[in-house]
C-alpha positions as a printed Julia matrix, in Angstrom:
449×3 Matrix{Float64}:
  55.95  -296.54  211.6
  55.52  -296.1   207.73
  57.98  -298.32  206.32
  59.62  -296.69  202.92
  62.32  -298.95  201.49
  65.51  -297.52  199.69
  66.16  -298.8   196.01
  68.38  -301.28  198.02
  65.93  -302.47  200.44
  63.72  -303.28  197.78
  66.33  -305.29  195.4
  67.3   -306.96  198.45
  63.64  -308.24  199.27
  62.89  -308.91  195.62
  66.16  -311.3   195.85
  64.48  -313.52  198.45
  61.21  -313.65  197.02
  62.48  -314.67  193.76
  65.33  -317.34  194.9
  65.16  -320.39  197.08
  68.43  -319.59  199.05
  70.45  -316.01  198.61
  72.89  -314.89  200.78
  72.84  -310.91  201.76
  76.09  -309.82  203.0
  74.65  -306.38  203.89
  76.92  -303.68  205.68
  75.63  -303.03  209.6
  72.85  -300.67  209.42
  71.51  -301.43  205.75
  68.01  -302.84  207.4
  68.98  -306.42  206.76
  65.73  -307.56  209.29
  63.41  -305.43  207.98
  64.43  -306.63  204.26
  64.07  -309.86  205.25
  60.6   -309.7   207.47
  59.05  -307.87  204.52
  60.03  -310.88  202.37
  58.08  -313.3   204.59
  55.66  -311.32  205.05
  54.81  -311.47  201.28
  55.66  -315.36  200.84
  53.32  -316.33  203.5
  50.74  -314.05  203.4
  50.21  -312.9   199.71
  51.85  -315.74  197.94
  51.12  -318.32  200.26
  54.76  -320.33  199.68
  56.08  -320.12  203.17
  54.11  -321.64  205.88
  56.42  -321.99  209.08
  59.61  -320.02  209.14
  62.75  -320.43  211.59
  65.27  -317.76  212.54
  68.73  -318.91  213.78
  70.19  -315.7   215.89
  72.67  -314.73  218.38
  71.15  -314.57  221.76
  70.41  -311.57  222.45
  69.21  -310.56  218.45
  67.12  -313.07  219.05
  65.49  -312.11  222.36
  65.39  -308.29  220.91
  65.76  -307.4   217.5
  63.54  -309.61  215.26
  60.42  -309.02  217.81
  61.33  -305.1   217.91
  61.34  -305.07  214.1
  57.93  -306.34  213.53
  56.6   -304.15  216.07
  58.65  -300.7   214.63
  56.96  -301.17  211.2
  53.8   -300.64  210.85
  53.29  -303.51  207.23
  54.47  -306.17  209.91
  52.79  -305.94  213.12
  50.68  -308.82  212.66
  53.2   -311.18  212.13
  53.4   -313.3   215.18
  56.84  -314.56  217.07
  57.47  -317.12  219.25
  61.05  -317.06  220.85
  62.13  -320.52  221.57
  64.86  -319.66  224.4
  65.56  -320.44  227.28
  65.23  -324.01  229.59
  64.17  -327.02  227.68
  60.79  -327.13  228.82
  60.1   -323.08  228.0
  61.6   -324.01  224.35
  59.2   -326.76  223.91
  56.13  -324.47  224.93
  57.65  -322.09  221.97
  57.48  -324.21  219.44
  54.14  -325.57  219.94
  53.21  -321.96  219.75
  50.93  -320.71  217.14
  53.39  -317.86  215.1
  54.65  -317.28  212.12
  57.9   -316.79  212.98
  59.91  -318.65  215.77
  63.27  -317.48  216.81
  66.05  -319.96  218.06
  69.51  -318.79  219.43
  72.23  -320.62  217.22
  73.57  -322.74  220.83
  70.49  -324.17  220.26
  70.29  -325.54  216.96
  71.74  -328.78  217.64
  68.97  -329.33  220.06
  66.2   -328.49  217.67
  67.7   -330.59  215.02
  67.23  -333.52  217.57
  64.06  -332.31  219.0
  62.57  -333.15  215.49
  64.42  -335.15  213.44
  63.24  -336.46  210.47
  59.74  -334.43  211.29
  61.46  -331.23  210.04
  58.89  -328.66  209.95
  60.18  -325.34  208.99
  59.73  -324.96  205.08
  62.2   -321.31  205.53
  65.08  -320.96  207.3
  67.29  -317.61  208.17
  70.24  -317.65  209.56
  70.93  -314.12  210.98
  75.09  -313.5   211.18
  75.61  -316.41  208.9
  78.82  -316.04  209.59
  78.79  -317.63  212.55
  78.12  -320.83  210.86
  81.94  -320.54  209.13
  83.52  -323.39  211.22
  82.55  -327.0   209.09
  83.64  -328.76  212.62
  81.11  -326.57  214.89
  78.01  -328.82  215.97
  75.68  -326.53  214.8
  77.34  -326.31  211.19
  76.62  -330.51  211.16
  73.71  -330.07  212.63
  72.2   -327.79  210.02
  73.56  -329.58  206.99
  72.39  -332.73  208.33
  68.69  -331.35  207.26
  69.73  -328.93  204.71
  68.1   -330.74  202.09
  64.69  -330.51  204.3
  64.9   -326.62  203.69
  62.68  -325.43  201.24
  63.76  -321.93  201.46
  67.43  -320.5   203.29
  68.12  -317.12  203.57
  71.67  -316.21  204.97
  72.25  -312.76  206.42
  75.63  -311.36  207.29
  77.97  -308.17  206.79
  81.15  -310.08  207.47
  81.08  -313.49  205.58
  84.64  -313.6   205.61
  86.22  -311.63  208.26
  89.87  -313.63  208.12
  89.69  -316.01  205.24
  88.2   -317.36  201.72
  87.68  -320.23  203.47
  85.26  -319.14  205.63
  82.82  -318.94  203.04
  82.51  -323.13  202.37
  80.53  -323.67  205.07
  78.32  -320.91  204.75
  77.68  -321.28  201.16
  76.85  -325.17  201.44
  73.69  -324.25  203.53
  72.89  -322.38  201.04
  72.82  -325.2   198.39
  74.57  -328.44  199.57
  77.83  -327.61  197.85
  76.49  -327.15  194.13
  78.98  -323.76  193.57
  81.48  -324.19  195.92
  81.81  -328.0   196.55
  80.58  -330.48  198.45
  83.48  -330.71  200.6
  85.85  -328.36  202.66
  89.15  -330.03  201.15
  88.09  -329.99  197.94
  87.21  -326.23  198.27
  90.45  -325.67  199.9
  92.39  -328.16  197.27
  91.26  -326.38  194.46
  91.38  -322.26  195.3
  94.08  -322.29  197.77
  97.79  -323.7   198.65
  99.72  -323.93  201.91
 100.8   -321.25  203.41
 102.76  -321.62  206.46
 103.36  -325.35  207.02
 106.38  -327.75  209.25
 106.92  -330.47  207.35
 103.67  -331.95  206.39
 101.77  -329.74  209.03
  99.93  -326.93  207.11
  99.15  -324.36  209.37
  97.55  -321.86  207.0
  96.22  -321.53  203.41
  96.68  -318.36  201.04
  93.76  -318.01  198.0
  95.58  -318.92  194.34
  96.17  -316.32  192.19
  93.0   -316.76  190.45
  90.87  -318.02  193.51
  88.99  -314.72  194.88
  87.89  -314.07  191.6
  86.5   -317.38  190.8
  84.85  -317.67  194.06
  82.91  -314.92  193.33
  81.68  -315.65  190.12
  80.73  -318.89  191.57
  78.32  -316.99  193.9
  76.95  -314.01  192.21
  73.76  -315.24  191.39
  72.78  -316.4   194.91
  74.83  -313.46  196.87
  74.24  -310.31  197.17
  77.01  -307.77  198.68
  75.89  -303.97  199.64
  78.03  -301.31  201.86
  76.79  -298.79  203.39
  79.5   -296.51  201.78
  77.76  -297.41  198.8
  74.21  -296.5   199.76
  74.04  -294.24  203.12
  75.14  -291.39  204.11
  76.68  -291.77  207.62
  77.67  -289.29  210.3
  81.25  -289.17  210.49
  83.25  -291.86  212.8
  86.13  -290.22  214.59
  89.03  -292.81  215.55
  91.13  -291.8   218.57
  93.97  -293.73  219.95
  94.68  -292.7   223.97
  98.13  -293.96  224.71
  98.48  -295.05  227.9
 102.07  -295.14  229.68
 102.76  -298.11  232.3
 103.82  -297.23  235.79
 107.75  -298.61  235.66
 106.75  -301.73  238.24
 103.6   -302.64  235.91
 105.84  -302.43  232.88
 108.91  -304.47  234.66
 105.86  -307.44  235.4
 104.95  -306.83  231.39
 108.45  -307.24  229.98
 108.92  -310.19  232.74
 106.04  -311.97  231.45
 106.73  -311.62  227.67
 110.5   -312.76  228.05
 110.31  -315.53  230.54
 106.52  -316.59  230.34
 106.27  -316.83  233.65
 105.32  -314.22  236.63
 105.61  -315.85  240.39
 103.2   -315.44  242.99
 103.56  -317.12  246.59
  99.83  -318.26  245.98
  99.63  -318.83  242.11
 101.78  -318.36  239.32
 100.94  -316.66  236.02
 101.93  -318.8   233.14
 101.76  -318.73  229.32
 103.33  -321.52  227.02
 101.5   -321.05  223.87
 101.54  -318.15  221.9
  97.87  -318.33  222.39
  98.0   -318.12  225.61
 101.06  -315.38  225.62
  98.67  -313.31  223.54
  95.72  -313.65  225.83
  98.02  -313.01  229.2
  99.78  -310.16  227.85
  96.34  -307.92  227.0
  94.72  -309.03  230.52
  97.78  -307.04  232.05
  97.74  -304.05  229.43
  94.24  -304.09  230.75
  95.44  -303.65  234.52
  95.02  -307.23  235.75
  95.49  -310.85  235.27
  94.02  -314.61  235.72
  96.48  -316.51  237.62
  96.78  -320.68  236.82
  94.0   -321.11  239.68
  92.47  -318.52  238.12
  92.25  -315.31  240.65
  92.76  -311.95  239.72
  95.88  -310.37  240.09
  95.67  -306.62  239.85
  98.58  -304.63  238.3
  97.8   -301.53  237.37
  95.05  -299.01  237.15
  96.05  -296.68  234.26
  93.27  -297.41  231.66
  90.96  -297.15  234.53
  92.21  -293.54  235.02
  92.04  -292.86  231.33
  88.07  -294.39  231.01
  87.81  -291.93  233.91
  88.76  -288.88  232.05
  86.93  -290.09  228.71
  83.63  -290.35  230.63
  84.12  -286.7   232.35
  85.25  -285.08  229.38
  81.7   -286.77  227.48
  80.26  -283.95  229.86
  77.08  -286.51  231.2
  76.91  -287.76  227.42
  75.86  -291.71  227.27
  79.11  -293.89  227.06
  79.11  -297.15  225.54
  82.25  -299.4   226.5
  83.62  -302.39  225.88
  85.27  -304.53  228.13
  87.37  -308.08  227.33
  87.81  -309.71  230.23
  85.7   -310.65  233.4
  88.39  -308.87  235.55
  87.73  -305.9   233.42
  84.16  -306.07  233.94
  84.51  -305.72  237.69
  87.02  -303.47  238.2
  85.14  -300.9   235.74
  81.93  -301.53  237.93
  83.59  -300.98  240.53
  85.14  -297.94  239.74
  81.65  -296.4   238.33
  78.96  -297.92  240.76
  76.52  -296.25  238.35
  77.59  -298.22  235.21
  75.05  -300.98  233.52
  75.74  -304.07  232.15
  74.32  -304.86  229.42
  72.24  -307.99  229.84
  68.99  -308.04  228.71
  66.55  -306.61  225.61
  65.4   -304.0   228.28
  68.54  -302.93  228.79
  68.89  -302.22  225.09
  65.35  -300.38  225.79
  66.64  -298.15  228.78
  70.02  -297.07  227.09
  68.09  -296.1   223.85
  65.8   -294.07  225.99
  68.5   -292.0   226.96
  68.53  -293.89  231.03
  72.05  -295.24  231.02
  74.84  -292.75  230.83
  77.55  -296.21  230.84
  76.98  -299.27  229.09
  79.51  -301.58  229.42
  79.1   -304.74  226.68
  81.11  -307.64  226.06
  81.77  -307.46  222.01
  81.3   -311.1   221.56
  77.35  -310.15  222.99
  77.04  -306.89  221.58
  77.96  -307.55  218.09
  75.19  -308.69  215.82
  71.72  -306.95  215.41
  71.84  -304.8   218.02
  70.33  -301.1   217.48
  71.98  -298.91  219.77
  72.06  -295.94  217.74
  69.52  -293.88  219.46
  71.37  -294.07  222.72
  74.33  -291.91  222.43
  77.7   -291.74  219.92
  80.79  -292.57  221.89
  82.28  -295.93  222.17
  85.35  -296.78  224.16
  87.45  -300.16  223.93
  88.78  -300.55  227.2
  90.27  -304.23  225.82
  91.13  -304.69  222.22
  89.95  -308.18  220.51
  91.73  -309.97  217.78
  88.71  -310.74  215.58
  88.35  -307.95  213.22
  84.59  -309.38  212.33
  83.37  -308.12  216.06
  85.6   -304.94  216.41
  83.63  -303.62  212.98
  80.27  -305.2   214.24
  80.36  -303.92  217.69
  81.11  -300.62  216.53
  78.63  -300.67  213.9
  76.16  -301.04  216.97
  76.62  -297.05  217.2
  77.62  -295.93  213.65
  74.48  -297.19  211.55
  71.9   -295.63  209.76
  69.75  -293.96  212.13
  72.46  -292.61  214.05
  72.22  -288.85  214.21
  75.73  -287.48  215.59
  79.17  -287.73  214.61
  80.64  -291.46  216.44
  83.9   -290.99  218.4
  85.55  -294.45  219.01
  87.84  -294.21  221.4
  90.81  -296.85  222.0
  92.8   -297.38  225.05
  96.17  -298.35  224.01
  98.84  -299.01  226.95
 102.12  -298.17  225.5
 104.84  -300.55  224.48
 102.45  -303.66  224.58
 100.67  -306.23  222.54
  97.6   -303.35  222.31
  99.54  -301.88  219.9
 100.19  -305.11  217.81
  96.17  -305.64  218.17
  95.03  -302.03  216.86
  97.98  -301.82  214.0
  96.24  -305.6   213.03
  92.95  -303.92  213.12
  93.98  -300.57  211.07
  95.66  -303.14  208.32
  92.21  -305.23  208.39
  94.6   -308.31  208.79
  93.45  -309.93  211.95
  92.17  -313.43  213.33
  95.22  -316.56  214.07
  97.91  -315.19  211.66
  97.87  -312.05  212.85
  98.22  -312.79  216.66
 100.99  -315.63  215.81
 102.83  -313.1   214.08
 102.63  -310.5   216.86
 104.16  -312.92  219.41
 105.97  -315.33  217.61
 109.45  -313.53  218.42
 108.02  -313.41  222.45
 108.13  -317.28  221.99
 111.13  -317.63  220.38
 110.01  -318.39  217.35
């Protein structure tokens, strides 16, 4: 395929060729890969200032989408991958590879850090979903800035660089360029934009941005970050929200109330019990889902109403591709087992078949379906059988439908049992105001706090 950039596309290129580390926080569906394969394409081939380049992606973007790019467009077919997944051994074979490009999955960054050590040999570096890099304690965070400086190049892709907090950003922006704008340390980023929030005595539990903080952040960044929406650039078919409220049977809903005031629901073979608000949180959605992990963890089934109402969402779609997401295991396998002809979705050929038009019910884990994934051509209705907390993968996995390319109107449809912590979830997730204070706030007074 003929690949014409928007005026976007091309700024967005034209930013990486000109600057040794940018950050793109591009909205899902703006073409973020194929802005960024262009780029290389041009630094090593025409301008001959890239020589070896490394792509840090989720798993399955980077079993699918990078590879799939290169061959959709017709300007970057001869660029050569090597996917360095899977066993040890399979990853070594990879990277002795001859490519241009070799794709790791971020779990396995720490590994390739060790693998090479001081030999680093990758003169550019993109992280796809930087984002994912926001925790300074996560291995693969150290890992990277432990060769940072080894980086000629860094390119930084993301549309959600902060999905709960300012702070997010600290890490993200120090692989960029070892701390120069923001810092070269997390408490002295926090220190000076941000004061406690919610503390016990000395305990801070949460940080709020100073008055002035958001817009000095910014500032610090504009000339090595780039933010586009799609709002701002595409015009979308229209997403249609629907909430189906879901009423407990009177014995499910005794069990729900049980749980939430005494933390506790007895079984003669395993108890259910939650004494964290954590763990309240987490217990209280597996049984608005229908069933529940007990503290051996087995499955105790409670209801089957959202079953019934997935039921009537997938007959009403008329034999119209369905793509739903589930949140827990349990969930998994009772929906499988309700519709024998559902597909999980596991691998890139999955991806291929639903696309294709082959799968009428996809069911996807949002955690694995949301970065990179085009699933546009495949159909236009999304269900969330479970709700999650993190606003960053409700937006992406949704954007896996409602992205450019997409050709219908999207219908999103939410399962909401009645009277529960659903509700808390999808009010958090209306208000944009999600992650840890969010879900503390929603159960605090379940807690007695």
């Amino acid at each position: 395929m003929r690949y014409a950039p928007h005026v976007y596309q091309d700024n967005a290129t034209d930013l990486i060729l000109q600057k040794q580390a940018v950050g793109l926080f591009l909205d899902c569906g703006l073409g973020k890969t194929v802005v960024t394969l262009t780029a290389i394409s041009e630094l090593m081939h025409d301008r001959f200032e890239v020589s070896k380049v490394l792509v840090i992606a989720p798993l399955r973007v980077a079993e699918d989408t990078w590879s799939r790019e290169t061959e959709k467009w017709d300007h970057l077919k001869y660029l050569k991958i090597s996917k360095v997944l899977g066993p040890e051994q399979k990853r070594k074979s990879a990277l002795y590879a001859k490519a241009d490009i070799y794709v790791i999955n971020r779990e396995n960054v720490e590994w390739l850090v060790k693998y090479y050590g001081s030999r680093w040999p990758f003169d550019m570096v993109v992280i796809d979903e930087l984002s994912s890099f926001k925790s300074p304690k996560a291995n693969r965070f150290k890992a990277l800035r432990r060769i940072s400086g080894a980086i000629n190049r860094i390119v930084g892709l993301t549309g959600t660089p902060a999905p709960n907090s300012l702070i997010d950003l600290w890490p993200q922006v120090y692989l960029l360029d070892q701390g120069e704008r923001l810092g070269r340390t997390i408490t002295g980023y926090r220190d000076r934009y941000f004061e406690p929030d919610k503390r016990s005595s000395v305990m801070v539990f949460s940080w709020k941005p100073r008055e002035f903080a958001e817009e000095a952040i910014y500032e610090k960044l504009s000339d090595i970050c780039v933010s586009m929406k799609a709002d701002d650039w595409l015009t979308l078919p229209e997403r249609v929200d629907n909430i189906i409220k879901i009423p407990l049977p009177p014995e499910s809903r005794e069990k729900y109330k049980q749980l939430e005031r005494d933390l506790l629901l007895p079984y003669t073979d395993g108890d259910v019990v939650a004494n964290t608000a954590a763990v309240l949180s987490n217990k209280l959605l597996q049984l608005a889902n229908g069933a529940i992990y007990d503290e051996f963890g087995a499955v105790k089934e409670i209801h089957d109403e959202k079953l019934k109402a997935l039921e009537d969402v997938i007959e009403a779609a008329n034999g119209k591709p369905v793509l739903v997401f589930y949140a827990y295991k349990h969930d998994l396998e009772r929906i499988k087992a309700k519709f024998p002809k559902a597909k999980q979705l596991e691998k890139a050929e999955d991806i291929e078949s639903w696309n294709k038009g082959k799968i009428q019910i996809m069911l996807a884990h949002p955690a694995s379906a949301g970065h990179g994934l085009n699933l546009q051509a495949g159909g236009s209705i999304i269900v969330w059988f479970g709700l999650t907390w993190s606003l960053e993968l409700y937006q992406q996995a949704n954007a896996r439908l409602h992205r450019q390319g997409q050709k219908e109107s999207v219908i999103v449809h939410h399962l909401i049992a009645e009277g529960t912590i659903d509700e808390d979830v999808m009010a958090a997730l209306e208000r944009k105001e999600t992650g840890q204070d969010a879900l503390m706030e929603a159960v605090k007074a379940r807690i007695g706090g």
